[in-house]
C-alpha positions as CSV (number, residue, x, y, z in Angstrom):
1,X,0.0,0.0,0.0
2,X,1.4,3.7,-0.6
3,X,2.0,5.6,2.8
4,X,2.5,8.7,1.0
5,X,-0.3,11.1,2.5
6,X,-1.2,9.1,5.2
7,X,-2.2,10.2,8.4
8,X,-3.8,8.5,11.4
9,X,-5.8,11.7,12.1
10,X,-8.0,11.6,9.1
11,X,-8.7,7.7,8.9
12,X,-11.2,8.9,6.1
13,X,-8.8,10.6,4.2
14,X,-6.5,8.1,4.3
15,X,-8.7,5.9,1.8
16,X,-8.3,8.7,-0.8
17,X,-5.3,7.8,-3.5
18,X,-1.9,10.2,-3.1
19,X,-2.7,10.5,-7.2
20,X,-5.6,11.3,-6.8
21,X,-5.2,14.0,-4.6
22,X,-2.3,15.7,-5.9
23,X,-3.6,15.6,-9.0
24,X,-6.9,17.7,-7.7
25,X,-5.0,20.1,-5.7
26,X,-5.9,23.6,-6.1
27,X,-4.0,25.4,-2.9
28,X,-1.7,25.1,0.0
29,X,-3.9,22.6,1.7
30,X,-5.0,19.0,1.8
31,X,-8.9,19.7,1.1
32,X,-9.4,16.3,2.5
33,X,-7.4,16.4,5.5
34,X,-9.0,20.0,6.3
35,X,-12.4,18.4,5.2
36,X,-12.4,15.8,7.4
37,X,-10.9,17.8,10.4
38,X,-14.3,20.5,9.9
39,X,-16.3,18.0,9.9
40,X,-15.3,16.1,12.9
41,X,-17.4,19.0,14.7
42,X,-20.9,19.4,12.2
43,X,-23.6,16.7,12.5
44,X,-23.4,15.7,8.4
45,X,-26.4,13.0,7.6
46,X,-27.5,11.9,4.3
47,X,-29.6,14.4,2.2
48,X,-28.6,17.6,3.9
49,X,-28.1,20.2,1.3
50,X,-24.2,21.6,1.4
51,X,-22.7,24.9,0.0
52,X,-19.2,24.0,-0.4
53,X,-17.7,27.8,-1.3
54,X,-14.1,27.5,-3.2
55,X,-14.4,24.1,-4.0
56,X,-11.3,24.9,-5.7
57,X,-11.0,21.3,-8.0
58,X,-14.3,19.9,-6.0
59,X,-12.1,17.0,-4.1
60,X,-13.5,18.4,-1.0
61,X,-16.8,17.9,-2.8
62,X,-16.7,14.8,-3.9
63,X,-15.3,13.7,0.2
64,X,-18.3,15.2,1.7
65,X,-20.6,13.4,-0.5
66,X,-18.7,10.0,-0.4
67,X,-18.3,10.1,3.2
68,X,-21.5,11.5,4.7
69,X,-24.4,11.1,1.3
70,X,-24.7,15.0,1.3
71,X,-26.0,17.1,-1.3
72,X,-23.6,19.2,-2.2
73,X,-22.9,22.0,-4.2
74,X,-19.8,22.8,-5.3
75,X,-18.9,26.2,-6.1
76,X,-15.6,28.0,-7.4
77,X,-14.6,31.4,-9.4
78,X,-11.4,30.2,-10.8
79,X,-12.4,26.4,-12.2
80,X,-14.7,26.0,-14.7
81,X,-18.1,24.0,-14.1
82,X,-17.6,21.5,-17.0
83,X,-14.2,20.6,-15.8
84,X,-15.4,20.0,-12.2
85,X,-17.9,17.8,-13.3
86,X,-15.4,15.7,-15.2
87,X,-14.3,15.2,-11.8
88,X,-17.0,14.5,-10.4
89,X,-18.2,11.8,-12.7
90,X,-14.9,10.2,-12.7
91,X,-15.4,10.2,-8.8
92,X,-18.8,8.2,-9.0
93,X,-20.2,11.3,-7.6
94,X,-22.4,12.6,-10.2
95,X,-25.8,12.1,-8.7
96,X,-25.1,14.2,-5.2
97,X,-22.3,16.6,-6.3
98,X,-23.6,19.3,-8.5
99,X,-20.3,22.1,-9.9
100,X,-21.3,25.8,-10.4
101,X,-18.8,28.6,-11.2
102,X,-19.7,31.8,-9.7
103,X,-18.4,34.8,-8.0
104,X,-18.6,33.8,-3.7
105,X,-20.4,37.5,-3.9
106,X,-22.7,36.9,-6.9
107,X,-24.8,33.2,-5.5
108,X,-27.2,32.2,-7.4
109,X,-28.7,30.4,-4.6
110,X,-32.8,31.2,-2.6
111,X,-32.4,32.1,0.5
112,X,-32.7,29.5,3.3
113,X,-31.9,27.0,0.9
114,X,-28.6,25.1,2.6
115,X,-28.7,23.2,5.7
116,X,-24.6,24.0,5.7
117,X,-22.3,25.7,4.3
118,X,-18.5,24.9,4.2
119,X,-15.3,27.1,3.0
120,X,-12.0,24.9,3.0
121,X,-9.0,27.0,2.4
122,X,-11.1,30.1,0.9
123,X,-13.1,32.0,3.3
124,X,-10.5,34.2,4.0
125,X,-9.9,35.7,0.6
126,X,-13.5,37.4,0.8
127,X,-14.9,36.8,4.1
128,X,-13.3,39.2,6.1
129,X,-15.4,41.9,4.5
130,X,-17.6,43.4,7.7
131,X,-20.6,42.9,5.5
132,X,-20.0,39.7,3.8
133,X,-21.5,37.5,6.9
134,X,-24.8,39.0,6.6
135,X,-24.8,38.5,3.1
136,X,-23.7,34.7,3.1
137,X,-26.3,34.0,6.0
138,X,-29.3,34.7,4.1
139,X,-28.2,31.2,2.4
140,X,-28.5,28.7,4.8
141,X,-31.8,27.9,7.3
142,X,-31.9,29.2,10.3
143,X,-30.1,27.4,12.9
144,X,-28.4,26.3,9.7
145,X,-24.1,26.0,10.4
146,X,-21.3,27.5,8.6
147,X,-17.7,26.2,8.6
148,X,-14.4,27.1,7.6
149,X,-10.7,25.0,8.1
150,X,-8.1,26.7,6.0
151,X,-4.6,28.4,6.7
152,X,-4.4,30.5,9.0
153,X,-2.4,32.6,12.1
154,X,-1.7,30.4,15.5
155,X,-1.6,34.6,17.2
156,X,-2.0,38.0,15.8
157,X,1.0,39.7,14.7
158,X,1.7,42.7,17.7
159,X,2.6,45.3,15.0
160,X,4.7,44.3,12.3
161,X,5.4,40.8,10.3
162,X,7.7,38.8,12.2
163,X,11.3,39.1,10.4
164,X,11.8,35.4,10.1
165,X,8.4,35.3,7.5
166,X,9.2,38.4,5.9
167,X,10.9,36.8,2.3
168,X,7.6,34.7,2.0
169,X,4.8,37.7,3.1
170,X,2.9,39.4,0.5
171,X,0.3,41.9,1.2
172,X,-2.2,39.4,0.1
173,X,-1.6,37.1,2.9
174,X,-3.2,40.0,5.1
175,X,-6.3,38.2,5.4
176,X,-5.0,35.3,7.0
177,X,-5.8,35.5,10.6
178,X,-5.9,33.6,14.2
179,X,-9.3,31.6,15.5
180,X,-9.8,34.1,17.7
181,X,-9.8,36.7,15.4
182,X,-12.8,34.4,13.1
183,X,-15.2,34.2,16.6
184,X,-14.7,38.1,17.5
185,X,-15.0,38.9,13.9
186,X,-18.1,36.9,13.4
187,X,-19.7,37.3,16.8
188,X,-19.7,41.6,16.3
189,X,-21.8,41.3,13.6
190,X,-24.6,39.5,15.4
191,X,-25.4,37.2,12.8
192,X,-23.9,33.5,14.2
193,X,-23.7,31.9,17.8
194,X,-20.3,30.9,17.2
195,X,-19.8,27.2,18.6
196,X,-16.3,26.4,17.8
197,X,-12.8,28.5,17.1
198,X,-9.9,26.5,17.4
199,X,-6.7,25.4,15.7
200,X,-5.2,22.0,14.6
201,X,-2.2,20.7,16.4
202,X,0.7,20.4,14.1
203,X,-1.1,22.1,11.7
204,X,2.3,23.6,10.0
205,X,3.9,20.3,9.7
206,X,0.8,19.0,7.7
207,X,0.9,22.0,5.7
208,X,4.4,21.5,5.0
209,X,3.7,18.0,4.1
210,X,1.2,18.6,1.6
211,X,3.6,21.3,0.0
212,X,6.4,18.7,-0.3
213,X,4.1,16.8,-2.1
214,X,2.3,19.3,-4.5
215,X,5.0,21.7,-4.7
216,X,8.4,20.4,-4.1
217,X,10.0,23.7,-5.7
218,X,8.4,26.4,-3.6
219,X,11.6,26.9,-1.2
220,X,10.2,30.2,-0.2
221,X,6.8,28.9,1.4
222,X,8.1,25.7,2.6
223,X,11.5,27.5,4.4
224,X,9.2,30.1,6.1
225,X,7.1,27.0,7.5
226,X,10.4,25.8,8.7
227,X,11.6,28.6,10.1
228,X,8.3,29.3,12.2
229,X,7.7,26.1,13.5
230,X,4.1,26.7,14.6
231,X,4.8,29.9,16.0
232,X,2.1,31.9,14.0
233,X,1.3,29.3,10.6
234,X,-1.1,26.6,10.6
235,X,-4.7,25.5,10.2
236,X,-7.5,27.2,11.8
237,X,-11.1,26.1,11.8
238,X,-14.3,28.1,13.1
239,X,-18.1,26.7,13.4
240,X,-21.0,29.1,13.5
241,X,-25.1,29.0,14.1
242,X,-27.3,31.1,12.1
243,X,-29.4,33.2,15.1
244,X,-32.4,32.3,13.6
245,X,-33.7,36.0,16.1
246,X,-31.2,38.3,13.5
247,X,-33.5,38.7,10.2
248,X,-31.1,39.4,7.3
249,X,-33.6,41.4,4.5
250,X,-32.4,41.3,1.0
251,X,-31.5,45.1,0.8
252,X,-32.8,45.1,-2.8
253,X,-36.4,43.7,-2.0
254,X,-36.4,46.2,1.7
255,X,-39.2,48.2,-0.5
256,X,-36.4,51.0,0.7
257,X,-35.2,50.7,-3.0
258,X,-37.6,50.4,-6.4
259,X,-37.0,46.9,-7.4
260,X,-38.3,48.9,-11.4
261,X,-37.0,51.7,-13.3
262,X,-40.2,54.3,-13.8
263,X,-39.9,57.2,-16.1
264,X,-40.1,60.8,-13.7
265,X,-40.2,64.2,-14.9
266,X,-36.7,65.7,-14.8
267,X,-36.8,69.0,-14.2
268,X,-39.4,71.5,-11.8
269,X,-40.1,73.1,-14.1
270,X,-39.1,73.2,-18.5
271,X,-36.3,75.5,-19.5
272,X,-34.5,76.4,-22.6
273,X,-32.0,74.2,-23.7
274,X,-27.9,76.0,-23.8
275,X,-27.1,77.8,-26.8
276,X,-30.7,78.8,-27.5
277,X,-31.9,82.7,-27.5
278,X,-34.6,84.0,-25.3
């Protein structure tokens, strides 16, 4: 049997071929590994409808639907639909995993209509937005969960970025933060009873793992993983509850706004139009 990829934290992971997995990847992470680890904490039963945001290649997709006979929906900006569902019919998965490409702002989705919704390794490229919550709520029931595992800070940087992770930083890796940071973020805006917001041990090491294996030429990432040993990079996970008490009103159909365009008189009152004599 190949060992490579295996590890005794994520038994259902473990059944998943290396190949296979590399050959989906579409980030830093092991969507599996980080899959299984979120939903080691959510109550997944057959039939539930699942938004599963930044599917990336839909491997995390196909896992939840495998593993737990969910519905789910797997949705991405960056890979196309079509190719996704050549994935997903490969995977025997076709008839509970359905791929959509769409902007995580832009979903096509009714309100209420998700029991869950999961983010593995995205959420943070969008969701720190103070208003994005309240948007991404009005898609799952009340009561209904939301759940994110993905890279993340083990603290809060004080003031600066530590020296030792400088070479790797990039501005864009400004929206990576702690667990703590997820449940005060989400619980300000009023909008989930956070349940969970907590990190995995040895997350760095698996994320240096998976790195060797997808990426065995990015020296940078990998030596700045080395070099911080846990200190502030690893996984971070965070569960929330939709207060079913907070309504969240589609702003556009508030009645504040008319949903139609009706033709209005534009000026008080008619006047002669420039260059014209009096």
């Amino acid at each position: 049997m190949d060992t490579h990829l295996l590890d005794p934290q994520f038994p259902r992971a473990n059944e998943y071929h290396p190949q296979w997995l590399i050959a989906n990847a579409s980030g830093g992470a092991n969507s599996l590994w980080l899959a299984e680890w979120l939903s080691q904490a959510l109550e997944l039963r057959p039939g539930l409808r699942i938004l599963d945001l930044g599917c990336g290649r839909a491997a995390s997709s196909v896992f939840l639907h495998r593993e737990f006979g969910v519905q789910v929906w797997a949705a991405d900006l960056w890979f196309s639909a079509a190719e996704n569902l050549e994935r997903i019919r490969d995977a025997g998965a076709d008839d509970g995993v359905y791929p959509i490409q769409t902007d995580a702002r832009a979903l096509p989705f009714a309100t209420g209509f998700f029991d869950a919704i999961v983010s593995i390794d995205s959420y943070p490229y969008y969701g720190t937005d103070e208003l994005y919550l309240g948007y991404l709520a009005r898609f799952v029931k009340p009561d209904g969960v939301i759940g994110i595992a993905g890279s993340g800070l083990m603290q809060e940087f004080a003031d600066h970025v530590p020296t030792h992770l400088q070479p790797w930083w990039e501005p864009g890796l400004s929206c990576l933060h702690s667990a703590g940071w997820w449940r005060r973020h989400w619980e300000r805006s009023g909008v989930l009873a956070v349940d969970l917001a907590d990190s995995l041990p040895g997350g760095w090491q698996r994320w240096l793992q998976w790195l060797e294996a997808v990426a065995p030429h990015n020296h940078l990432e990998m030596d700045a993983l080395k070099a911080d040993q846990g200190r502030y990079l690893g996984y971070i996970r965070a569960i929330g509850r939709r207060r079913p008490e907070v309504p969240l009103p589609d702003p556009l159909a508030s009645g504040a706004v008319p949903a139609n365009y009706v033709s209005q008189p534009l000026l008080r009152s008619p006047r002669q139009s420039p260059g014209t004599s009096a």
